[in-house]
N, C-alpha and C positions, 0 to 999 in steps of 0.2 A: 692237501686240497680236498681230498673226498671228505674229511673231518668237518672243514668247513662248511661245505656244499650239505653236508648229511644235516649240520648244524641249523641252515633255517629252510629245510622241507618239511613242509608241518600237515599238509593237506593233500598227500601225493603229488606228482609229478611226473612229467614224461623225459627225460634227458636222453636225445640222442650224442655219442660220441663218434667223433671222426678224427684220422688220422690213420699214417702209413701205420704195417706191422711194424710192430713193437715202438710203437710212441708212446704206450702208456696206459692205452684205455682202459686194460684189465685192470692192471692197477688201480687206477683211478676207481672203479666199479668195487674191487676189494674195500676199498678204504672206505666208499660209502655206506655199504652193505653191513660192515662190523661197525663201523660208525654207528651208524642205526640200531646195532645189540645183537648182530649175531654173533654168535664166538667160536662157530666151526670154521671148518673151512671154505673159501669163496675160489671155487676153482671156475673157468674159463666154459662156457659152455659152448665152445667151437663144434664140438659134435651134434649134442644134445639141441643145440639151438636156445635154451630155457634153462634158469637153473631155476626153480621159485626160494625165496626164503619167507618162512611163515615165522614174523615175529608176534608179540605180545601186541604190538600197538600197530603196527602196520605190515601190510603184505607188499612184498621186492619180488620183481621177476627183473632178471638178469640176459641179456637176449643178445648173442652173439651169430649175425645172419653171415658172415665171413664165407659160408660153407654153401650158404642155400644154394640151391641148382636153378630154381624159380619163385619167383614173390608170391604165385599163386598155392605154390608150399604152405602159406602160411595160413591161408584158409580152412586148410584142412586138416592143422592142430588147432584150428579154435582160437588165433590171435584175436581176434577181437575183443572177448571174453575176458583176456590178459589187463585190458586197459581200462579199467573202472577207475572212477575219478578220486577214488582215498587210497590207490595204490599208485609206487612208487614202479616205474618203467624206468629198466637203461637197457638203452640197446644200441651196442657196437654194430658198426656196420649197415647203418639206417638205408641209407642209398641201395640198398639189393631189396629192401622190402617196400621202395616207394609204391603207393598205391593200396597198400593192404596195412599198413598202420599209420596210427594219425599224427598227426603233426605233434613238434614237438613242444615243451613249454618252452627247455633250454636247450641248446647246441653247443656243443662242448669242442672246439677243435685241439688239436694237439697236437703239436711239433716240434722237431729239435731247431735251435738256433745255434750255431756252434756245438757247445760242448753240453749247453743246457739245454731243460724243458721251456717251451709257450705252452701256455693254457690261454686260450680266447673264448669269453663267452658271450655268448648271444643271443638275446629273449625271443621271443615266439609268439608269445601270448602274454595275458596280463599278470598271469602270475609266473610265470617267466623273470618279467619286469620286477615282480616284487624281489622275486628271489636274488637278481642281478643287487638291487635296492639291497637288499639284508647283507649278502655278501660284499659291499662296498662299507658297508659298516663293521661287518665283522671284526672282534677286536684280537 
């Protein structure tokens, strides 16, 4: 899924993901991040809060608030500054930073059904909508 998701972000994007520990998110965030052309490694930024990757053609921050103690934390690494409109934002655990980052494009929930994964997704904005659009086509 991140392969796909990575496949029609063309203009940055905000994607928050939701879901219990270990539903997946990291994951999901690994796969779009190398998707995208990194080729190290995508580790978890539960501590760090931020991983950035700085590709060729677009800038990834990776945002893992799991950890924050307070949303007004985020002020005072310069979140705002993170969220320019030709950068690509994922950030696990969106709901601990309501109020101090902006809405999302797309909403990523994730959960087990039985044995398997859900993925539901759900637009935000208009290019949200497009992306929701692209990925129902994806072949």
């Amino acid at each position: 899924m991140g392969n796909r998701i990575a496949s029609v972000i063309r203009d940055g994007a905000v994607l928050f993901l939701h879901g219990d520990l270990g539903a997946g998110k990291t994951t999901l965030s690994r796969g779009i991040v190398q998707a995208l052309g990194h080729s190290g490694k995508v580790k978890s930024p539960t501590y760090t809060l931020v991983e950035p990757y700085e590709l060729e053609d677009v800038s990834i921050y990776h945002f893992d608030l799991y950890r924050l103690g307070s949303p007004e934390e985020l002020e005072f690494m310069g979140i705002r500054d993170y969220f320019a409109e030709q950068t690509i934002c994922i950030v696990e655990w969106p709901e601990r930073g309501s109020g101090f980052i902006p809405e999302p494009d797309l909403a990523i929930t994730m959960r087990y059904k039985d044995e398997a994964r859900q993925i539901e997704l759900n637009a935000k904005s208009e290019r949200g909508n497009k992306l929701v659009e692209q990925l129902k086509n994806y072949a």
